[in-house]
C-alpha positions as CSV (number, residue, x, y, z in Angstrom):
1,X,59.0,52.6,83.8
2,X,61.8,52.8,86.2
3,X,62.7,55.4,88.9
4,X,64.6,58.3,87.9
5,X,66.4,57.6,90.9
6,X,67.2,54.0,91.0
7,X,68.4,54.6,86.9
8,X,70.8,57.3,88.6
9,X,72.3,54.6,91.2
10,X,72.6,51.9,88.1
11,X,74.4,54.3,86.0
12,X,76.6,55.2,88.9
13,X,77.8,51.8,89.8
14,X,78.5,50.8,86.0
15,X,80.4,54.3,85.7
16,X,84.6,54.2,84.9
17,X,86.1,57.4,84.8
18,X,88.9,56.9,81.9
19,X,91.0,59.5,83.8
20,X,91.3,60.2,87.8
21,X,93.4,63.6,87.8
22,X,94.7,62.7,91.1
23,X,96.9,60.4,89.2
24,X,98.6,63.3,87.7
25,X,100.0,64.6,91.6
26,X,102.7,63.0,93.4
27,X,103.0,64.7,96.8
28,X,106.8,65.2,98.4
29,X,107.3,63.3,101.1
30,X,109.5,64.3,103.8
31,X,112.5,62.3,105.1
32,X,113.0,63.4,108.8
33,X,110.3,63.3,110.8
34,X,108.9,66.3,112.5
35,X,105.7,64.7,114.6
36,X,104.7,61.3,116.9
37,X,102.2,60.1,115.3
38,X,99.8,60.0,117.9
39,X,100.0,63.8,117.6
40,X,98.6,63.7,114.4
41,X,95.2,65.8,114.3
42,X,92.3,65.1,111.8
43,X,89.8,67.8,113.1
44,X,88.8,70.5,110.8
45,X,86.1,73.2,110.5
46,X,83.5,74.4,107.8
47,X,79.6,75.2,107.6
48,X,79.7,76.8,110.9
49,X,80.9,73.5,112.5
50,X,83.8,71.7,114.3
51,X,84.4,68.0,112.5
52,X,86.3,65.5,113.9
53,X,87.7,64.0,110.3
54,X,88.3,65.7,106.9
55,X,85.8,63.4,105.0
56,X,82.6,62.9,104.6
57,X,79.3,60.9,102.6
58,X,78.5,63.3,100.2
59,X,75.0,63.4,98.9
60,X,74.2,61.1,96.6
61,X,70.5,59.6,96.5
62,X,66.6,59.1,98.3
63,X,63.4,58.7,97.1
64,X,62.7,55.6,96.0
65,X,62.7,52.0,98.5
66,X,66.4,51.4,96.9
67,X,67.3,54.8,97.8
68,X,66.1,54.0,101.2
69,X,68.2,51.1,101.5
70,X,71.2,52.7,100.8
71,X,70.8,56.1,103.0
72,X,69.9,53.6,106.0
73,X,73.1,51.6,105.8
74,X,75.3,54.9,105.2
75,X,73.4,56.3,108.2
76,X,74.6,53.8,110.2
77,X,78.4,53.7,108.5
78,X,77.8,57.5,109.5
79,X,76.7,57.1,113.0
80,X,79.6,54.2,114.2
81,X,82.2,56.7,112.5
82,X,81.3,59.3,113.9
83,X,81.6,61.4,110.0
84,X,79.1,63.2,108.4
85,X,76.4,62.1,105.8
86,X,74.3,64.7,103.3
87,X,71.3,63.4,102.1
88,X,70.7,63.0,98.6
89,X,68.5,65.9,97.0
90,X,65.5,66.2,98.9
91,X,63.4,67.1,96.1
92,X,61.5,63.7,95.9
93,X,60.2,63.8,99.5
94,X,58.7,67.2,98.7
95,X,56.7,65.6,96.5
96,X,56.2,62.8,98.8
97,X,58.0,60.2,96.8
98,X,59.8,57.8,99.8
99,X,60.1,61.0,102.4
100,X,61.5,58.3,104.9
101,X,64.1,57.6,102.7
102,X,66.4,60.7,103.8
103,X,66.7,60.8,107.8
104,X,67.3,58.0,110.0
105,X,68.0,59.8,113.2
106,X,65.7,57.7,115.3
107,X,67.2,54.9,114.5
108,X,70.9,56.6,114.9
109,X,70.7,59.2,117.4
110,X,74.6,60.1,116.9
111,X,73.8,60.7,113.3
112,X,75.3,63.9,112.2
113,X,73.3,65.0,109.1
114,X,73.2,67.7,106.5
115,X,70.5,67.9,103.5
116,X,70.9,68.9,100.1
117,X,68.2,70.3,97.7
118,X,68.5,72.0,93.7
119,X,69.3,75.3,93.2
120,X,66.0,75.1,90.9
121,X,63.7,75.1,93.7
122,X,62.6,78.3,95.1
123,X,63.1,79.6,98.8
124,X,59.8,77.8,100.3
125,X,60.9,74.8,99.2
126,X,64.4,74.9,100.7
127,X,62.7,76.1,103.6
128,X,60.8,72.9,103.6
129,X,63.8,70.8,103.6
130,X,65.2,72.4,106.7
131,X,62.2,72.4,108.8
132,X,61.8,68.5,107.5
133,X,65.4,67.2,108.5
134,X,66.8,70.2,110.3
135,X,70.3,69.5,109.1
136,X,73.6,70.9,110.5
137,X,73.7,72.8,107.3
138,X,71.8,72.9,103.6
139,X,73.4,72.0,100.3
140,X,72.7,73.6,97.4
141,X,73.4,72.0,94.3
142,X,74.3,73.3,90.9
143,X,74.0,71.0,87.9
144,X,73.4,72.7,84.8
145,X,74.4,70.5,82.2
146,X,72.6,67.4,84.3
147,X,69.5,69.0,84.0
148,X,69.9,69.7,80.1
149,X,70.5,66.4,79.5
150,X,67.8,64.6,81.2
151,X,64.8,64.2,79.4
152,X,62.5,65.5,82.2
153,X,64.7,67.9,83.1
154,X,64.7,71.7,84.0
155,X,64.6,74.0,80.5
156,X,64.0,77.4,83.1
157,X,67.4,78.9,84.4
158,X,66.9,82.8,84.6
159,X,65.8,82.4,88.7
160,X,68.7,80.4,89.8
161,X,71.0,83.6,90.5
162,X,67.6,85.1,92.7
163,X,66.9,81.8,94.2
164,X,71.0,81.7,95.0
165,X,70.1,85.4,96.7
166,X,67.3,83.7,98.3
167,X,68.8,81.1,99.7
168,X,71.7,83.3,101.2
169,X,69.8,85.8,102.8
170,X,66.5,83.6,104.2
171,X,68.1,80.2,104.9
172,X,68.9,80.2,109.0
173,X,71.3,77.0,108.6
174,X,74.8,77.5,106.8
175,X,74.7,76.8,103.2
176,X,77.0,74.8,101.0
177,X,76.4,75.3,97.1
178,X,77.7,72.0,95.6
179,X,78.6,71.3,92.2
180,X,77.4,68.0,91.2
181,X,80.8,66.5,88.9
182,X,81.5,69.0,86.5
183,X,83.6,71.7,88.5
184,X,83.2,74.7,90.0
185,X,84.4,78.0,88.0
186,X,85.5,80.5,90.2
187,X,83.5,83.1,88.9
188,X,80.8,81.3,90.4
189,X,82.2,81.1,93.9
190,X,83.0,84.8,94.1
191,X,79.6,85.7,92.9
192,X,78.3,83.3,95.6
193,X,80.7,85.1,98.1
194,X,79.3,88.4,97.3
195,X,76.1,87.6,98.6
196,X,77.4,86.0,102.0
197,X,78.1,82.4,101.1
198,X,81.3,80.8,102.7
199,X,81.8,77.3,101.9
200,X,81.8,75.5,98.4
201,X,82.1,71.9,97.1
202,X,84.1,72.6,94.3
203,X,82.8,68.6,93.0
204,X,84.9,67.8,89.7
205,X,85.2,65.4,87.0
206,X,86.6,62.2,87.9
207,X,83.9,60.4,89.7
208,X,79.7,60.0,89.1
209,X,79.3,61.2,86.0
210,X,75.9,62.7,85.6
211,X,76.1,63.6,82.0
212,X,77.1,59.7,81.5
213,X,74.1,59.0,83.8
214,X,71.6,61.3,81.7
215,X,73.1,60.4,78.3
216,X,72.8,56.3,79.6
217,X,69.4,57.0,79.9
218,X,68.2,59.0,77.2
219,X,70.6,56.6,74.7
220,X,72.5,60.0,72.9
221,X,75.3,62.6,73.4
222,X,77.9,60.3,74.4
223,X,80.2,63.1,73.2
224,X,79.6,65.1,76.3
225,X,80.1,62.5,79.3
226,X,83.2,63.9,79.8
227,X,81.7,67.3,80.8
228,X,83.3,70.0,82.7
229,X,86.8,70.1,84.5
230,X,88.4,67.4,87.1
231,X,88.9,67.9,90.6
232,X,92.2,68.9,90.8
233,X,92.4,71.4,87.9
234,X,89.4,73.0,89.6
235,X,91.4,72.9,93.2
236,X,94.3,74.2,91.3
237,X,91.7,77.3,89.4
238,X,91.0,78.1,93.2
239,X,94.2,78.3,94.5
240,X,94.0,81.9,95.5
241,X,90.6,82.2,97.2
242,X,92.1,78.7,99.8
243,X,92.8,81.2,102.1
244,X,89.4,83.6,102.9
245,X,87.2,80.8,101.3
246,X,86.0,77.4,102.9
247,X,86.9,75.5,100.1
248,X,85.3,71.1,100.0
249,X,86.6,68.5,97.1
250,X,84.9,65.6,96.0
251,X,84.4,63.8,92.5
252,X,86.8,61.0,91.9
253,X,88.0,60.7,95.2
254,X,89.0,56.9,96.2
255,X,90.4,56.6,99.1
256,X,92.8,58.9,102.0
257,X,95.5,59.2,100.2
258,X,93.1,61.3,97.4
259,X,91.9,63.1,100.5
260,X,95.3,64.0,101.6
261,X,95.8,65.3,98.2
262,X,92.9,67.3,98.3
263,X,93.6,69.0,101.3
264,X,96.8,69.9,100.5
265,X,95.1,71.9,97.6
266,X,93.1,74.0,100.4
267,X,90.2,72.1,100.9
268,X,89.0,71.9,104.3
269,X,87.5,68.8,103.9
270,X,86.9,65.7,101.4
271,X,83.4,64.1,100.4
272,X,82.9,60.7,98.5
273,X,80.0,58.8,96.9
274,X,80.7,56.7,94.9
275,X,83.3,55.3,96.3
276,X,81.0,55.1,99.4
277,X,78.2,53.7,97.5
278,X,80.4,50.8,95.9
279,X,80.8,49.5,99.3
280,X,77.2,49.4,100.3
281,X,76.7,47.3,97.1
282,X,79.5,45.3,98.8
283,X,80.2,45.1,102.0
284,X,78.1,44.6,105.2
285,X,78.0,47.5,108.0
286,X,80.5,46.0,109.7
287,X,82.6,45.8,107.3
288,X,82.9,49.2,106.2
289,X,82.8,50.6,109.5
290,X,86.1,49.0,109.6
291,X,87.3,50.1,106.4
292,X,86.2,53.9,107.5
293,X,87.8,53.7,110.4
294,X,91.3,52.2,108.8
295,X,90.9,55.4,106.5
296,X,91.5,57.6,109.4
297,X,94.1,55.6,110.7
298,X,96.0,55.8,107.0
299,X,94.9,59.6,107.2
300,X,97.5,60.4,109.8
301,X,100.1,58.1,108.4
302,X,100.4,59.9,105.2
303,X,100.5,63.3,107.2
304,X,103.1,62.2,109.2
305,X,105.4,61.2,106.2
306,X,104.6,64.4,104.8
307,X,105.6,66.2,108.2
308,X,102.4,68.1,108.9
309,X,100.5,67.6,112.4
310,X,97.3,69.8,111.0
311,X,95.6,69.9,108.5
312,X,96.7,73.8,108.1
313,X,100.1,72.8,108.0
314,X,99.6,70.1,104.8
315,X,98.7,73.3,102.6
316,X,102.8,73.8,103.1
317,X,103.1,70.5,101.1
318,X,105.2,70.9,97.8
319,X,103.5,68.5,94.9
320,X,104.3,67.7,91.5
321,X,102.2,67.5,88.6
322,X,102.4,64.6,86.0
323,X,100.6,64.0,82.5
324,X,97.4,66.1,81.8
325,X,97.8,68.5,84.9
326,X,101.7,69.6,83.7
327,X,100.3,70.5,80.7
328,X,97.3,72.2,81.8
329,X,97.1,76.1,80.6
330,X,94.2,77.7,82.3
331,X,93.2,80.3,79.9
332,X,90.7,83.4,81.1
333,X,89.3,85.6,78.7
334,X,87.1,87.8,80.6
335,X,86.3,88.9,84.1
């Protein structure tokens, strides 16, 4: 039988999106210039923290010696850049499956690291987590259809709201509730910010497809691999909570000028995975420290055609929608 874990990184790899909704928005450039563009700054802040760049290595996997590969060689991607990596859910090392498979600070002391854990495990166990990798801060996944379509998968969901309250009143790190693909509705976020919670990866359609993933692997449901809503429509949905909320993208996201895109939306900043994890399968270290470091370079070309020196400034940008996002009604029938 093979690990739940390694069948998640197969499926992810083999994964096409039929539609990236970033195709759909064409930014508008500016013709005079307004900036050098050495005064171009990346820097940005979320979680309780002052980042350098806009993007990140969102979480994607651990527990299993596969796993372990990967994180090691996005650890040290991570540590040359100088960006961020989240773990993958910690939930296998709390059941001690491949617990070194998660932090590789001793071999990267510059590391800067953040964990992530299921919204299905109780306060103790998120507790755990912390006291294990003591990350800068503690994401906390939602991913409700994922878990009904995996086989061995949760079938309890009544104690997610209390383990949410949990979480947000006994955690001592800043918290991040992720979506995992399928887009964050905003009645989720503002029940989230009721109890205290500032920052949200609103993760949408576009990218790793866990109902693909889970329907791959359990051979049925093909009908609903294209779950939930992409991550522009759900930037768009969010439009006005940009400004009081600490808003992250990720899901389909390919390379800066997707990023750009996103942060022009309101998010504060950008993470990828499997666009990250198609160049471990790839590339050496080397290489894609390069490649990550060309990315910020590109990062401040684009915002100086578009005029902005900050990322503040790109939320000014004027955009135009194309295809599927033109025609896009978002219709609410309740509070």
């Amino acid at each position: 039988m093979t690990n739940r874990k390694d069948d998640h990184i197969k499926y992810a790899l083999k994964y096409e999106a039929p539609y990236n909704s970033f195709d759909d928005l064409e930014l508008v450039q500016t013709s005079l210039p307004r900036y050098d563009l050495s005064e171009i700054d990346l820097s940005t802040h979320f979680a309780g923290q002052d980042w350098d760049f806009p993007f990140y290595i969102n979480a994607m996997t651990g527990g299993s010696k596969k796993a372990g590969a990967i994180n090691r060689k996005l650890a040290e991607v991570a540590a040359r850049t100088g960006i961020l990596m989240v773990t993958g859910s910690y939930s296998a090392a709390l059941k001690n499956d491949y617990p070194d498979s998660y932090d590789f600070r001793s071999d990267f002391p510059a590391l800067k690291l953040a964990a992530n854990i299921g919204l299905d495990k109780s306060i103790d166990l998120g507790q755990q987590t912390v006291t294990a990798l003591q990350p800068l801060f503690l994401q906390v996944h939602v991913n409700l259809m994922q878990e009904l379509l995996m086989p061995e998968g949760e079938r309890h969901f009544r104690a997610w709201k209390q383990h949410l309250k949990d979480y947000a009143q006994q955690i001592e790190v800043p918290l991040v509730l992720k979506e995992v693909g399928f887009g964050m509705d905003v009645k989720t976020i503002r029940y989230a910010k009721e109890l205290g919670l500032e920052t949200f990866d609103l993760s949408g359609r576009g990218g790793t497809s866990f109902a693909y993933i889970e329907n791959s692997r359990a051979g049925k449901r093909s009908y609903l691999n294209d779950w939930g809503q992409t991550t522009v429509q759900t930037l768009l949905s969010a439009q006005e909570l940009r400004d009081n909320t600490e808003l992250l993208a990720s899901g389909g996201v390919r390379h800066p000028l997707d990023i750009i895109k996103c942060l022009v939306l309101g998010a504060k900043a950008v993470g990828l995975s499997r666009t990250m994890l198609q160049l471990v399968e790839n590339h050496s270290a080397d290489t894609i420290v390069a490649i990550v470091n060309g990315w910020k370079e590109d990062l401040r070309l684009i915002m100086c055609a578009l005029g902005c020196r900050t990322l503040s400034e790109l939320k000014q940008v004027d955009y135009i929608l194309h295809g599927k996002l033109a025609q896009t009604k978002f219709v609410k029938q309740s509070k």
